[in-house]
N, C-alpha and C positions, 0 to 999 in steps of 0.2 A: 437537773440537767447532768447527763452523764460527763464528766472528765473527760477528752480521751488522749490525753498527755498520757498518762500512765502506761494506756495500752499501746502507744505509737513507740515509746520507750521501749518497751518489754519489746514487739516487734523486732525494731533496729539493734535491741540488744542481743536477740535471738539470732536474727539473721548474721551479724556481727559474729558469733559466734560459729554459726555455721561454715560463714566463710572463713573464719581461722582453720576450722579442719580442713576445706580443703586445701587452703597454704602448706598446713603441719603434712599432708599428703602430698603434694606435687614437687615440695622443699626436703625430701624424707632424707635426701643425700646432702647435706649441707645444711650442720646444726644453726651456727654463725646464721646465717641466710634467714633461715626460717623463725630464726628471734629476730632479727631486724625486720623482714617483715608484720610480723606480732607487732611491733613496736607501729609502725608506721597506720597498721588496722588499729590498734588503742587510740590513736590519739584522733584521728581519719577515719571513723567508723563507716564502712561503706565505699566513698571513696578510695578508701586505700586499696579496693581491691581491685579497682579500676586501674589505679597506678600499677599493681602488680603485672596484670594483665598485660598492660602495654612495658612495662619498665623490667618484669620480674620474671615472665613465662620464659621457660629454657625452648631452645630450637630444637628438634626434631633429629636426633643423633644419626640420624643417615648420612650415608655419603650424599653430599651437592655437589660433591666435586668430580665430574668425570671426565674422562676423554677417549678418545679410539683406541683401539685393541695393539693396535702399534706400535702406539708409542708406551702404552701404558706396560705391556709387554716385557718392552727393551729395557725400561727403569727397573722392574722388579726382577728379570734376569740379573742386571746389573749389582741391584742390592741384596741378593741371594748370595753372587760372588763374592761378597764383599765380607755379609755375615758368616760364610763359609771359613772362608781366609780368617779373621777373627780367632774363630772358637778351633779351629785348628792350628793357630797358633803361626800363621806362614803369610801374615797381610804385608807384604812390601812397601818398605817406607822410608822415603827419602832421608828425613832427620829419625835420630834414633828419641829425640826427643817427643815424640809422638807415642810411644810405646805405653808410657806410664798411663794413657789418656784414651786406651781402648775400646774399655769399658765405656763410655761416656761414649765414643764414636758408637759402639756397638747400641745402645740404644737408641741411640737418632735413625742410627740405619734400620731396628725391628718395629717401633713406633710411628716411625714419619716416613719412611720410605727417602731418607735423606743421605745423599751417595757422596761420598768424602771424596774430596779431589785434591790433589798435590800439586800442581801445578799452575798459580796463581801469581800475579803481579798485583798486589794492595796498595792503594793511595786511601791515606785518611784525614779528612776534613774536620777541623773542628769550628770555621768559619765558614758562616754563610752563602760571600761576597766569591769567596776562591771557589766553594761546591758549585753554585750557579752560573759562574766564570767558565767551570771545566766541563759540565753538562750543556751548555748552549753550546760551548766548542766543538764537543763530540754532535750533537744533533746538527751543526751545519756539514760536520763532515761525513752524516751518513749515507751510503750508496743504496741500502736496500728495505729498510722499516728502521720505525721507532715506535718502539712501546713503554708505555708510561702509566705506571697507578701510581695515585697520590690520595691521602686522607683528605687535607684540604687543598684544594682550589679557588684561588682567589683573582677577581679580575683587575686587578693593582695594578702598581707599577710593573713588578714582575711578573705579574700572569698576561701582560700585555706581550712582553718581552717573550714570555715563553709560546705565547698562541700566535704572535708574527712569526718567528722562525717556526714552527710546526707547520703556519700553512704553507713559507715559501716551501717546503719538503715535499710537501704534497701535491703543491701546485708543479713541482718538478718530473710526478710521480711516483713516491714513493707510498710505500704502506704505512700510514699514520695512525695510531691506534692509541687512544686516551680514558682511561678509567679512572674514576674518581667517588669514592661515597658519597653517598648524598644527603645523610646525615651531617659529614663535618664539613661539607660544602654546600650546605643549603642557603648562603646567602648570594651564588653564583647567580650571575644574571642571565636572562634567554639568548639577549642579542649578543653576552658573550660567544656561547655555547652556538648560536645560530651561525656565527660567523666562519668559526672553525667546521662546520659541518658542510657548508656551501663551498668549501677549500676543498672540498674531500674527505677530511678527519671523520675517521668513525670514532665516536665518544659514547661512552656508558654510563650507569652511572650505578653501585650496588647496591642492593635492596631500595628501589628506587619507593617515593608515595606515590600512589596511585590515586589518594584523596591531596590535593594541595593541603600541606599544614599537619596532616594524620598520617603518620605512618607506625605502622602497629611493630614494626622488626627496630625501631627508631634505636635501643640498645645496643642492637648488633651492628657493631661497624668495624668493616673492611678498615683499619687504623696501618695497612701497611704502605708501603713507600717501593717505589720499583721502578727502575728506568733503564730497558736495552736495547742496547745501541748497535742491528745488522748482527745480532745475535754471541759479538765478540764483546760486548761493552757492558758490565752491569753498574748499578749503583743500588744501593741501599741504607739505610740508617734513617735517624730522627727527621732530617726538615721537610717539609712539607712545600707547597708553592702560595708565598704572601711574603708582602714586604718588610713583615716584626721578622721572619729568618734572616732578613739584612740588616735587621737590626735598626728597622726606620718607625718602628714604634715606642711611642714616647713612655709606655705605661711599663710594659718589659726592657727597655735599651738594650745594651747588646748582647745580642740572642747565644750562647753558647749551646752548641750541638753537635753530634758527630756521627758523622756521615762517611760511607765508603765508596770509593771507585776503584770497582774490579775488573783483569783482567785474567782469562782462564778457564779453564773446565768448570768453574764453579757459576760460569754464568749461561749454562746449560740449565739448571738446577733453579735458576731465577726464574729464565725464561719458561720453564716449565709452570713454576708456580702464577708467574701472570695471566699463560696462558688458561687454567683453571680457573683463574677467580674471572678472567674475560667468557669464558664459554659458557660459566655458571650467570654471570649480568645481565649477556647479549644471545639475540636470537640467530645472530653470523657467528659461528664457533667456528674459532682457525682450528682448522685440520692438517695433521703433522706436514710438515715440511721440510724439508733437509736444510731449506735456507735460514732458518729460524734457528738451525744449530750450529753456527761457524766457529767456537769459541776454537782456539787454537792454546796449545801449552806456553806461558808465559811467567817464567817464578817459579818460588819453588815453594809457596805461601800455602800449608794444607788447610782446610776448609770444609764443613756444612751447609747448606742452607735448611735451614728448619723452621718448619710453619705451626701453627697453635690456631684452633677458633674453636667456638662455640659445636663447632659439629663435630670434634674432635672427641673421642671416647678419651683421650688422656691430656694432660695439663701439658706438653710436650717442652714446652719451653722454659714452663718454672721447672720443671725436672731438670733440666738440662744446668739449668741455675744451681740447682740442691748438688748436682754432682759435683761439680765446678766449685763449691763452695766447701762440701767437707774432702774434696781430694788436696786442698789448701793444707800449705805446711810453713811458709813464710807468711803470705800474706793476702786480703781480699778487697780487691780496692772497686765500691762503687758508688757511680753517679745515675742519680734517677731523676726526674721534678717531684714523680710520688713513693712515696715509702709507706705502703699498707700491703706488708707481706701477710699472708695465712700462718696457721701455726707451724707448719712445718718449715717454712723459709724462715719464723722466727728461731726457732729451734736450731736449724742447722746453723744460724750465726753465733747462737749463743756456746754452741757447742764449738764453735770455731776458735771463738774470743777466750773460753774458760784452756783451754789445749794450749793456748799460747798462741795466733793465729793472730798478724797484727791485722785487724778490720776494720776500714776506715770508711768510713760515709758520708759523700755531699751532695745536699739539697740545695734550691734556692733558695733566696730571701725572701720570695715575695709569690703570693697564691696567682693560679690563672683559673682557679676555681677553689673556692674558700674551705667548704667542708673537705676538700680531698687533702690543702692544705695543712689544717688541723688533726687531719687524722695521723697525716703523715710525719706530724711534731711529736703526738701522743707516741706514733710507735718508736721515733726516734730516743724517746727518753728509757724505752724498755731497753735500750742498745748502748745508752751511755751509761746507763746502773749493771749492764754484763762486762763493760770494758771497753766497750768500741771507742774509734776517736770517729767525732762527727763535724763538718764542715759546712758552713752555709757560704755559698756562692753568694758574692756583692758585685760583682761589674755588672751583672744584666739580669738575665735570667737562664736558669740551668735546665735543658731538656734535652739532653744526654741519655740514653741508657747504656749503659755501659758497664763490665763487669772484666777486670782483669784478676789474674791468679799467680801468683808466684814468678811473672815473668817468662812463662811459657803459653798460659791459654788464655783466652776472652771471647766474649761476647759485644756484638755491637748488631745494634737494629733496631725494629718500632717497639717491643716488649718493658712497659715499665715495670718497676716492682711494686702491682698490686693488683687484687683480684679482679678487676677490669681487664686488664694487659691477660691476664692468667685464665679467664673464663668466660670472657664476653667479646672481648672482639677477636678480630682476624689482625695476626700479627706474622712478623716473620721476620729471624734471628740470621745471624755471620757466626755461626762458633768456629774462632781460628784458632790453629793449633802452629803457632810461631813464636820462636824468644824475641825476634827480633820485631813482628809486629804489638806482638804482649808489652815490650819495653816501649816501644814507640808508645804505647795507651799509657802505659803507667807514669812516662815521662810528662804528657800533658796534663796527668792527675795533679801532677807534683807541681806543673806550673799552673795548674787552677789555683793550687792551695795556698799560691802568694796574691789573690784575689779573692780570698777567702778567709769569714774567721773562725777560729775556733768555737764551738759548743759544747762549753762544758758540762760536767753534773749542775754545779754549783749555780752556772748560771741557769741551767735548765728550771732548776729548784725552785727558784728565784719570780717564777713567773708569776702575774698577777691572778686572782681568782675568774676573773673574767676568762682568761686564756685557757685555765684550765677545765672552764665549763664549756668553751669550743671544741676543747680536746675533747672531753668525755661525750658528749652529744655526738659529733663525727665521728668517735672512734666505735660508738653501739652502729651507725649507721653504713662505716666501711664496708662491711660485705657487701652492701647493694649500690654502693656511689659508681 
């Protein structure tokens, strides 16, 4: 009687094979990547390419993002003007402090089509309870629309709180417009969702499943945060809508995160980007309207808005990071939850720290998902043997992204530091260019850091074997978490 283990073997190991070349071909741009997937086909023969497929397939580098001739027009006139001014040397600018940080405007403006505005009034949250206090306030007092994307969505206490006021708006007749992934909101209920839509509320939802439970784009998620209010009112940053952001979950407590409420030209530049990722969701694509652009000059706060995703030909926003980081002369102070930079975000810190560049780093205590956790320990420990000081957040939990510089520029919004945030979803950054908002960020660093302890080498070192085989195991699998 023939065996046919042997030949089922050789098969599966054949085929096994085969499909590694085409990973090593479709991964041809991302070494990192394409051993981690190796890794995941060795051990998953078969399967694993299944996972690829649905977890590992890059999108289709076209533009998804359009809109009318009009408006799309007026922005790229505008950011001609802008890059013009620039490279001729004649950009008019309120604080002279702006000057040193050109370059860095100048490619947000040649990459992202991202228009620097001067004329800003910043409020910045780093609690929950005051962000959803001043956002319910603003949506009762608006006269003409309210648009809102959020990553997650939840029907809680808060999401109760937010879908009664949205309907009374609309029941009043307003334009109510609600986007939400459907990825980080997949535990949303119908008769949530049903309720708000019998209000009037038009709701979307991005890369929606088309199968319950299957959805092949499940990777790709819209992870950005957006709320404007009659076209004068932005918000942006970390929190999301559920009630662990008030800090009423037992497993995180209290939720640290930071968040912006803008007023000014720069929430032209929001509204803009909602409107894209809405017209890409939904089959009613708002068509320009002047009412949609009221922001008026308020401050004197200068500003980008800058977007990054998967259909993005460049990394836009960890670029933006890398600038920000070697134009550092005192100092680089950041809060993430993940820390799995690539090699050039590792690079540019270490080259930061070796120059003399005091760089400082806070994580949380505690994982909200374990391998990304570990991985994010292992890279921390490449940062404490370069010099950096590292901090682990103890009152709650830390989901901040945040990146302050010397006291003059920062970054705040959904983009964490790791190649998720960098390559797979849809994100979208604040790069400010103010002493006085940079110091406001770096002052809340400093009052994090009396709620925080120290991590050092020693202790680093210190760790059990166990810990370090979590580390190593996440840190081969980072590129693809």
């Amino acid at each position: 009687m023939v065996d046919i283990f042997p030949i089922l073997l050789s098969i599966i190991l054949g085929l096994n094979v085969l499909l590694a070349l085409a990973i090593i071909f479709l991964e041809r741009r991302d070494a990192s990547a394409t051993w981690a997937w190796l890794m995941v086909l060795l051990f998953i023969p078969i399967a694993g390419f299944l996972l690829y497929l649905i977890f590992g397939r890059r999108l289709n580098r076209k533009e998804i993002f359009t809109w009318d001739k009009k408006s799309r027009l007026g922005l790229l006139t505008a950011v001609q003007e802008q890059l013009t001014a620039i490279k001729e040397g004649h950009l008019e600018v309120q604080h002279k402090d702006i000057i040193p940080y050109e370059d860095l405007i100048y490619m947000h403006l040649k990459n992202n089509d991202a228009l620097l505005s001067q004329n800003n009034a910043v409020r910045i949250f780093t609690d929950g309870q005051k962000k959803f206090q001043a956002l319910l306030e603003d949506i009762e007092q608006a006269e003409d629309h309210i648009h809102l994307l959020y990553y997650i969505l939840r029907d809680d206490n808060l999401g109760q709180r937010l879908a009664d006021a949205l309907i009374r708006k609309a029941q009043g007749g307003l334009e109510v417009k609600l986007l939400y992934d459907d990825m980080g909101s997949r535990l949303l209920k119908k008769g949530y969702l049903k309720k708000m839509k019998q209000a009037g509320i038009q709701v979307e939802s991005f890369f929606p499943s088309f199968i319950p439970k299957v959805n092949l784009k499940i990777n790709y998620r819209n992870h950005r945060k957006l709320a404007i209010i009659d076209g004068k009112i932005g918000y942006t940053g970390g929190f999301n809508i559920g009630d662990e952001y008030l800090g009423f979950n037992k497993r995180f407590g209290y939720w640290r995160d930071t968040h912006l409420r803008v007023e000014g030209e720069a929430v032209n530049n929001m509204q803009t980007r909602f409107i894209l990722d809405w017209n890409h969701a939904s089959r009613r694509d708002i068509v320009y309207e002047e009412r949609y652009y009221k922001a008026e000059p308020k401050g004197d706060v200068a500003m980008q808005i800058v977007s990054s995703g998967p259909d993005s030909e460049w990394e836009q926003i960890k670029h933006g990071y890398l600038k920000m980081i070697l134009s550092a002369k005192k100092y680089v102070y950041i809060q993430t939850p993940y820390f799995i930079p690539d090699d050039s975000l590792l690079d540019a810190l270490r080259v930061a720290v070796l120059s003399g560049v005091d760089v400082r780093i806070m994580i949380p205590n505690k994982p909200d998902h374990p391998f990304v956790y570990w991985a994010t320990y292992s890279n921390i420990g490449d940062m404490l043997k370069a010099g950096a000081t590292v901090y682990i957040y103890q009152k709650g939990f830390l989901h901040a992204k945040t990146i302050v510089v010397d006291d003059k520029i920062a970054s705040v919004g959904t983009a964490n530091i790791d190649v998720r945030s960098f390559r797979l979803n849809f994100e979208v950054n604040a790069f400010l260019y103010h002493p006085d908002a940079a110091t406001e960020l770096s002052d809340r660093f400093h009052e994090d850091i009396m709620d925080s302890t120290q991590l050092t080498l020693p202790l680093y070192q210190s760790r059990s074997t166990w810990i370090r085989f979590k580390e190593a195991i996440s840190r081969l699998l980072s590129p693809i978490l």
